[in-house]
N, C-alpha and C positions, 0 to 999 in steps of 0.2 A: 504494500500500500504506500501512495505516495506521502509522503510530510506536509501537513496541514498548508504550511507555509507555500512550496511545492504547487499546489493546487492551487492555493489562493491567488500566487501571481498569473496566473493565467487566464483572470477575469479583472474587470476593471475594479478597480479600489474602491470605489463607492458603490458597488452593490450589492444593494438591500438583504440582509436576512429574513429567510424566509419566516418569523414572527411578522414582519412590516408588511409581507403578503397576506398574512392571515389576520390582520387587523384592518388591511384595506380592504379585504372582501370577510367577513364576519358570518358568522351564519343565517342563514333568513329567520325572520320569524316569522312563521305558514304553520299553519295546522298539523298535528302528528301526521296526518293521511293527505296532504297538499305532495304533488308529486311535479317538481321540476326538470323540465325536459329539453331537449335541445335537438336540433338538425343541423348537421354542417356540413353545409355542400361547400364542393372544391372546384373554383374559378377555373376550371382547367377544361371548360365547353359546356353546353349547353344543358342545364335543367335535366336530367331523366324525369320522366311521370315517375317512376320508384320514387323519387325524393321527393316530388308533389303528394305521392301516396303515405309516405313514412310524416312528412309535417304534417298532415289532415291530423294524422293519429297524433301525433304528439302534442298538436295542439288542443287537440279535444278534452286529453286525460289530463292534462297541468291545468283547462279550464273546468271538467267539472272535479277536479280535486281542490278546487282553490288556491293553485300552484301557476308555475310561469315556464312560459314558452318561449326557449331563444335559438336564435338560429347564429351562428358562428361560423363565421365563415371561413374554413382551413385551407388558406393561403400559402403555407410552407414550400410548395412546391412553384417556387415564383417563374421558374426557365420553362412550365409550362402554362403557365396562367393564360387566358384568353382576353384580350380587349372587349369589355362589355359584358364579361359574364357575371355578374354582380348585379349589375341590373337590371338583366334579363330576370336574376334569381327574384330582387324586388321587386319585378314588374309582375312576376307570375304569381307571386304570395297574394300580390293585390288585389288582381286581376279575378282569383279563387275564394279572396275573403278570409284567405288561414295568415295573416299577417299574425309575426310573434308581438308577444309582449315585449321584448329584448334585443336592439338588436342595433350594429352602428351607434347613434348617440341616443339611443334609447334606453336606458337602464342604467345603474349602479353596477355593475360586476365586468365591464369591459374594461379595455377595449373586446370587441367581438370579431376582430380583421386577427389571427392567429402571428399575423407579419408584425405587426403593431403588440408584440405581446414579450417581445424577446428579451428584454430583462427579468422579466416573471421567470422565463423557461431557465434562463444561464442561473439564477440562485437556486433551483433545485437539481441542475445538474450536477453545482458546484457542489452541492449536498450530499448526492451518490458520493463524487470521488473521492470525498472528504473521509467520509464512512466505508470507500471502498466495497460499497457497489456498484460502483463503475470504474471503466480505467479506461485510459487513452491507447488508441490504437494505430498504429503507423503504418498497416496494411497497404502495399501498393496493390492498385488495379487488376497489374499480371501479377499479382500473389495470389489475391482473392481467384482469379480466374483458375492458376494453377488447381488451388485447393478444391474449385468446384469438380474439374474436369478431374481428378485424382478419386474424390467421393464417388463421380459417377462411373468410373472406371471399375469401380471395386461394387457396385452398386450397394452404396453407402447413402443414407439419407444426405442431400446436400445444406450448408448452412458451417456456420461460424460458432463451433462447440465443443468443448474437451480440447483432445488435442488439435485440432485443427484450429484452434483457436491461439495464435499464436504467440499476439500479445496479452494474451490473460495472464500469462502467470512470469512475466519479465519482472530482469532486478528495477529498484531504484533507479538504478546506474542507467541501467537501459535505455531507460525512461528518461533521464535526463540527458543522456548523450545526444537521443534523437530530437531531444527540444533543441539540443546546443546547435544542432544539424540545423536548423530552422525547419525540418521537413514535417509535410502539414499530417494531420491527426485527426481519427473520429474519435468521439466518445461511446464505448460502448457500455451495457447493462451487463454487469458480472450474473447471470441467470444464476438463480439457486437447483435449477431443476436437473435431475439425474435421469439416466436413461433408465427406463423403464416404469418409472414414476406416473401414476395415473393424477387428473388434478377433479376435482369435483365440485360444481354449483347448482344453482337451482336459476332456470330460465323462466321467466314470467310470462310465456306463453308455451315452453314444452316442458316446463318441469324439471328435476332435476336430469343432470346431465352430467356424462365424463368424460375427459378426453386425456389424451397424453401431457403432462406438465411439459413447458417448455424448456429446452436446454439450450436454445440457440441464444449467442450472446448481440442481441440486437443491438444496431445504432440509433442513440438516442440524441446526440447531436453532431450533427453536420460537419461537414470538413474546416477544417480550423482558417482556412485560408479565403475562406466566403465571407461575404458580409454582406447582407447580416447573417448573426451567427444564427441560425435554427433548427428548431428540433425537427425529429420525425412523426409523423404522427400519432405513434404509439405510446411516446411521450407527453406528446403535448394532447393528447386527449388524457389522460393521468392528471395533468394537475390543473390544463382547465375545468373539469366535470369539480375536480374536487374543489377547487378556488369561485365559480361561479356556484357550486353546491346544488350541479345538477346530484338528480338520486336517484334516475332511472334514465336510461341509455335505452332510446327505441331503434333499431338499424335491422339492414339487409345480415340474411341466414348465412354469408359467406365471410361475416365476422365471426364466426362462431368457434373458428378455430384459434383465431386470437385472446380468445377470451383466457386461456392458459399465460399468457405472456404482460396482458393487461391486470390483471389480477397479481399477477409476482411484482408488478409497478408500483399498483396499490398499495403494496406492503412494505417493499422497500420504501415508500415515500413517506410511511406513516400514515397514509389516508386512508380512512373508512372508505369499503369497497362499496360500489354503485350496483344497483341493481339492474340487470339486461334484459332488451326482449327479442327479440331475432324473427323478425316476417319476414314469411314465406315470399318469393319473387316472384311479380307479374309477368304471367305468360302469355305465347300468343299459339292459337293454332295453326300449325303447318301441316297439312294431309293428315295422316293416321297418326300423328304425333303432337306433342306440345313443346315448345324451347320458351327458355326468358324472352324478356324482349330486348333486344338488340340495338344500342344506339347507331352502328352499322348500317343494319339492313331495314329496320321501320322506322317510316318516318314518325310513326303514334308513339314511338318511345319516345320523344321530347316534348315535351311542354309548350312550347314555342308551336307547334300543328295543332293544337286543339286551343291557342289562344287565336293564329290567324283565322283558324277557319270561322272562329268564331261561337262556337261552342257556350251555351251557359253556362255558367260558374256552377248554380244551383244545381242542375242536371247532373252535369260530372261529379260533384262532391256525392251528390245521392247516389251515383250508379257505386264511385270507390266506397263510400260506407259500405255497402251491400254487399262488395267485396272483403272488405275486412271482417263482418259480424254477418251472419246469411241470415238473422232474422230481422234487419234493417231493411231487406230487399222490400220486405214483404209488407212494411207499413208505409203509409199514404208521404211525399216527399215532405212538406212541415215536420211530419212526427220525428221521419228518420234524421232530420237535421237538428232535431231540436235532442234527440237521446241519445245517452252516452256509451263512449266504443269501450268495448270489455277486452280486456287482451285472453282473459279465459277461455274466451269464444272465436281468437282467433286463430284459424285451421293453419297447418305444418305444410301443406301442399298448395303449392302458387296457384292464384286465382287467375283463370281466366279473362284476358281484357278483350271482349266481345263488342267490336265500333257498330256494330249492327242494333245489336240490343241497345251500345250507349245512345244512339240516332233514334230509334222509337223510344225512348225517354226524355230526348230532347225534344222529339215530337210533340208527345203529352203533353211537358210544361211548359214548351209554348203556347199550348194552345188555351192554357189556362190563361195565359198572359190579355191587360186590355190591349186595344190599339196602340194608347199614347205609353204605355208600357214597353211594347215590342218598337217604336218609332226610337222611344231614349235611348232604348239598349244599343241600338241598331246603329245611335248617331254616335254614342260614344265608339261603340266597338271601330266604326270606319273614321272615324277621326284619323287613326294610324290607318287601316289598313284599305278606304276606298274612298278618301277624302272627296271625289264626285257625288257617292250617293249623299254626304252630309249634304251638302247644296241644294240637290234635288228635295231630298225631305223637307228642309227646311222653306224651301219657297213653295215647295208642293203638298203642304201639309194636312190638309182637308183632303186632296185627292191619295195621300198617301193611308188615312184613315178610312177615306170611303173604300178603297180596295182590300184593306184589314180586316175590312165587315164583309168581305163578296164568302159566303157560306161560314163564315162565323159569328161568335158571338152565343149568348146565353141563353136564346130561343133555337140554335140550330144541334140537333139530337146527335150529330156524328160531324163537328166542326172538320175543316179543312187542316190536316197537319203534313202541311207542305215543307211547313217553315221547320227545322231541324235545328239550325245554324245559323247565325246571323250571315253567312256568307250566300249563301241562300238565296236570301229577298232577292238580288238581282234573278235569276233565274225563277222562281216563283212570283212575284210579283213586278217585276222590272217593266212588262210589256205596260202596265195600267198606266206608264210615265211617259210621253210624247218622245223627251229627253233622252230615255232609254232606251226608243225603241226604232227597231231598223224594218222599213216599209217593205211587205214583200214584194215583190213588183215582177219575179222571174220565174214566167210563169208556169214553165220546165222545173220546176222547186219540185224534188221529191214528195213535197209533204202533202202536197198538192193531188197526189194518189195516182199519179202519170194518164189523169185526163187532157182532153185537147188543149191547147192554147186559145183555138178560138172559141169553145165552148166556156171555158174558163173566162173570158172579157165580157161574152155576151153576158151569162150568170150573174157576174160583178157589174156589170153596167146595168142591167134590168133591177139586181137588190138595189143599189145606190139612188136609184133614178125614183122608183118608187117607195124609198125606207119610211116608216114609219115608226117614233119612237116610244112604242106601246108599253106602257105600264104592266098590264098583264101577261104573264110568261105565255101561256097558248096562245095566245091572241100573235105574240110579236115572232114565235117561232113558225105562225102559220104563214107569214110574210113565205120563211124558206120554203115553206113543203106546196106551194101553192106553184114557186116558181120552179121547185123542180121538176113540178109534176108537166109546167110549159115547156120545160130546153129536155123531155125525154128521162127523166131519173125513174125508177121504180118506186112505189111507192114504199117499199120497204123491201128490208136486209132477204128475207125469203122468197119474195115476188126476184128479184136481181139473182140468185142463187139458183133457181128455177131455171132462166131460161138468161143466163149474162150475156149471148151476144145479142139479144135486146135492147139493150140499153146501155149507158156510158157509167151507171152505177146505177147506187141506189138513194134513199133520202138521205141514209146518213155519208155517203160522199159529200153529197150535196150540202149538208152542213158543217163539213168540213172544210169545205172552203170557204165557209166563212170564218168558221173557228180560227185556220193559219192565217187567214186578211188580220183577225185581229188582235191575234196574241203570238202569232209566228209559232204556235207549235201545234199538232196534233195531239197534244192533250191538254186539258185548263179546267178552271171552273165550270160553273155551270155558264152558257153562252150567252141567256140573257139580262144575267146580274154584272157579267163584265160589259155586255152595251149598256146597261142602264149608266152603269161608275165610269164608262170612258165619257159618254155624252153621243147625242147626236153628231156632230160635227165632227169628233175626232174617227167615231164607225166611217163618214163616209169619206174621210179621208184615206182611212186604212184598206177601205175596199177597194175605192177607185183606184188606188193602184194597182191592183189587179187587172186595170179596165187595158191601162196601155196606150 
């Protein structure tokens, strides 16, 4: 073990003992049963849904425990940090409504940036070496290399342990020659653990559990020749959890084998160990099989695809509850939002993330939604992402409502749920808006059902010429079936199946051309609620192009 003195020169003279950390962050006072939680995503790209998934839940139990939700943002790894990904992290908490209680300059127990934390980290590492739990190690690159490919040659477990471990057990002398060297150093964890050593806990969603004690002697701060100096994060999750007095750690199941390594941290630090919960990974179906979801290969594994497209907040948190506890599925969206996630009840096997089911729930609750409801959502969401439809809404505001009503609303028994996604509205309602919409006028247009051109002008020029803007739906569809029955259409889909080179179609041809005249698609609402909401004048706009 190195000489107090030894150690101590290799940190700046004025830092703090760890009592001046334990006085700046003090323990909370929350309720025996308040449980403080945290998520710390790392700047190093974009959001995974996992982490959107894991904050829902952490924030729910710290709110109904009476307890606090922080998110921390573990930056250690600055040479891959990403530009923007910090904000993306803030803009997606916001965006979902699971904003921490804690977090940047929000709280007492920061900073919450891991970068911004590194005098906290160097007076507990200085504490290891001091107590010789830890020692400095001057391993070169091609050593470390050497010893792995040596391990796997022998098929040896690989890693930095016993004898392979080469500066564990150097004199003094060693130690100070290679300082004298100037040559740079990690700090490593003198591990307690022995081969064959079992380590045992209890998980707060699978119960107890056991796995092999760790004997690798891990690094716990960075190479001496960096600056800033920082941990890894094995470390620096150790004594922030215990300095912010998080008490339960919610994280992905592929922690779970560190949990042997973090717990021998704990101990060496002196800190009361934290309690764990390990969820299960959201999966996605691939043929006959299931895998994780993939930041790779889906684009639903980021966050960032269900805020563009526009996705309700509401919706998506309802569908992930549902996920987490499977009897949340099953109550009305209020209820599930308003009652609290059990980790008891949360299942060992990855849930299924099914964008089919989540789409018919965003269905649903849209269509609960009023007009000027679905118009707000709709203006902020495209502020960023279609700043044209803001314009349009906004000056078209009354014609954007009257079209919110063509088959919805609280007299209609089986409302229209078109709308899914804010991203949507343009293709569901886009045609109702002059602005939006592109005249079909070619008369070769597949949708058009590959009748004549010149049958198709006469039709449009005979509806236009006589339209009437009839109130009553029989009344104003009797306009088409009047004129189909003059330009040769059958009067119906079986009369035309009968005997089709008769005729050029049937009635409902024939009201399909008016359908594509006025909404550019073959399929829409019902036909004559969107003439009533476009107006006279704008029908005989949209037809007479047809006319040519």
């Amino acid at each position: 073990m190195l000489d107090r003195a030894v150690v101590d020169a290799l940190f700046p003279s004025d830092l703090p003992e760890p009592s001046f950390w334990e006085e700046q962050y003090p323990p909370r006072q929350l309720g025996s049963a308040a449980k403080v939680t945290r998520l710390g995503p790392s700047p190093t790209g974009f959001l995974h849904i996992g982490g959107l998934y894991v904050g829902m839940i952490d924030r729910d139990i710290a709110s109904h425990s009476g307890g606090s939700y922080i998110v921390r943002v573990e930056d250690t790894d600055q040479a891959r940090e990403v530009a923007g990904a910090v904000d993306q992290f803030n803009a997606a908490f916001k965006y979902f409504g699971i904003e921490p209680d804690e977090a940047d300059s929000v709280g007492s127990y920061g900073p919450y940036h891991q970068s911004q934390r590194e005098q906290i980290y160097l007076t507990y590492v200085r504490e290891l070496l001091r107590s010789g739990a830890a020692y400095l190690c001057f391993a070169t690159k091609e050593e470390l290399a050497d010893i792995t490919a040596r391990q796997q040659a022998t098929k040896l477990p690989t890693g930095y342990y016993g004898r392979w471990a080469i500066w564990r057990d150097k004199t003094a002398e060693d130690v100070q020659a290679a300082l004298d060297e100037g040559r740079p150093y990690v700090v490593r964890f003198r591990s307690p653990g022995k081969a064959g050593e079992r380590t045992s806990f209890v998980d707060a969603i699978r119960g107890p559990l056991e796995h092999d004690a760790n004997r690798n002697d891990v690094v716990i701060l960075k190479a001496s020749d960096q600056s800033p100096r920082l941990p890894t994060y094995h470390f620096a999750h150790a004594v922030d959890d215990h300095l912010m007095r998080v008490n339960l750690v919610i994280r992905g199941e592929e922690w779970i084998s560190s949990v042997p390594t973090h717990l021998q941290l704990f101990d060496a630090l002196g800190f009361e160990r934290v309690e764990y919960a390990h969820i299960a990974p959201l999966m996605k179906q691939q043929g006959g099989s299931r895998r994780k979801l993939s930041k790779r290969k889906d684009p639903e594994a980021s966050v960032e695809f269900f805020i563009e497209a526009g996705f309700p907040a509401e919706a998506v948190q309802y569908y992930m509850r549902g996920l987490v506890n499977a009897r949340l599925a099953e109550l009305p969206l209020a209820e599930a939002l308003a009652a609290p996630i059990s980790l008891a009840e949360c299942g060992v096997a990855g849930p299924l993330v099914d964008l089919v089911k989540l789409d018919d729930i965003c269905a649903d609750y849209v269509a609960t939604l009023s007009g000027e409801e679905i118009i707000s959502r709709i203006s902020d969401w495209a502020a960023t992402y279609d700043p044209e439809l803001v314009t349009v809404l906004s000056e078209s505001r009354a014609e954007a409502l009257a079209a919110l009503q063509v088959e919805r609303g609280p007299e209609v028994a089986n409302p229209r749920k078109d709308l899914r996604k804010w991203s949507d509205f343009r293709t569901a309602y886009g045609f109702f808006f002059p602005s939006l919409f592109t005249l079909v006028s070619d008369r070769t247009d597949s949708q058009l059902g590959g009748l004549s051109p010149e049958l198709i002008s006469a039709f449009a020029a005979d509806f236009a010429d006589g339209y009437a803007d009839l109130e009553d739906g029989q009344e104003w569809f009797g306009q088409i079936r009047e004129l189909a029955g003059k330009h040769g259409f059958a009067p119906n889909p079986k009369e035309f199946k009968k005997n089709p080179d008769a005729y050029p179609g049937s009635i409902k041809e024939a009201a399909q051309l008016i359908r594509v005249a006025l909404t550019g698609s073959t399929r829409s609402p019902d036909l004559h609620a969107v003439a009533r909401t476009l107006g006279k004048d704008e029908v005989l706009r949209r037809v007479r192009a047809l006319v040519g």
